[in-house]
C-alpha positions, 0 to 999 in steps of 0.5 A: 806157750800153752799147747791145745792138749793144756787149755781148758775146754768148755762143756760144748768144746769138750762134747765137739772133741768126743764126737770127733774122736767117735767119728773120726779117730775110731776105725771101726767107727768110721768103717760103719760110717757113723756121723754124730749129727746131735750131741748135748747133754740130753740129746744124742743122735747118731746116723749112717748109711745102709752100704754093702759092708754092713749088709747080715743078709746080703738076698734080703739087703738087711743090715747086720745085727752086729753093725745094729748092736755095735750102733747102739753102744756107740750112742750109748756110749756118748749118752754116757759121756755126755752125762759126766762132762759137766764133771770136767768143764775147766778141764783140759784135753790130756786130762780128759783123755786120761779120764774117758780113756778109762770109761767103757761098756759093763753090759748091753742088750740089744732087743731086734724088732724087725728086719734092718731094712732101709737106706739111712739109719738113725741111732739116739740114746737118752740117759736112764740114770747117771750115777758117780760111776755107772750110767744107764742109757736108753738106745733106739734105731729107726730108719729113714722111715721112723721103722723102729729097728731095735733097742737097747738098753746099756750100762757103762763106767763113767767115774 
């Protein structure tokens, strides 16, 4: 009998496992609350909520600019991903471990616009250029209220 980890996955299976692993297998990722709330090739969508463990400025209830930056790698990160699933449609859960196991940040920047003010936060990212080995996405944050938060701008190893 074949295991899971030997069956091939389609492109939708293969993003349903990625989001699951960003939201739920990372700790860091669940301590932040992220919840991938859309996850295709071309649109990315990432969403907490404002919580005390997140708060910079604890007087002002603005949210910290590492939990901002680190929210923008992680859409990033997806958005990169996501780029290359086409690559591995076929393939099966050990091999892609294998292969996203090797991927990661190169370089982020992070551009704060205003103070992180809100109750929700929503993180989305677009690819620039997806190249065999390096893809460039395009992150934004907004709040609940469409308050442009920050953007970034990352680079990761995908090949």
């Amino acid at each position: 009998m074949t295991s899971l980890t030997d069956m091939p996955l389609n492109r939708s299976e293969i993003l349903a496992m990625v989001g699951e692993l960003f939201t739920e297998q990372m700790p860091f990722n669940k301590v932040l609350g992220l919840k991938v709330t859309q996850y295709q090739a071309d649109v990315v969508e990432v969403r907490f909520a404002m919580k005390k463990d997140l708060l910079g400025n604890p007087v002002q209830n603005i949210l910290h600019g590492g939990v901002t930056a680190s929210v923008l790698d992680v859409v990033g990160g997806l958005a990169a991903i996501a780029s290359v699933t086409d690559k591995f449609d076929g393939a099966s859960a050990k091999t892609l471990a294998e292969k996203f196991g090797k991927m990661g940040t190169i370089d982020m920047r992070v551009d704060y616009l205003r103070p992180g003010r809100g109750n929700e936060f929503v993180a989305t990212a677009a690819i620039i250029r997806a190249g065999n080995k390096v893809a460039v996405t395009r992150m934004e944050l907004h709040n609940e209220n469409g308050d442009h938060i920050a953007f970034g701008t990352g680079t990761y190893l995908v090949g």
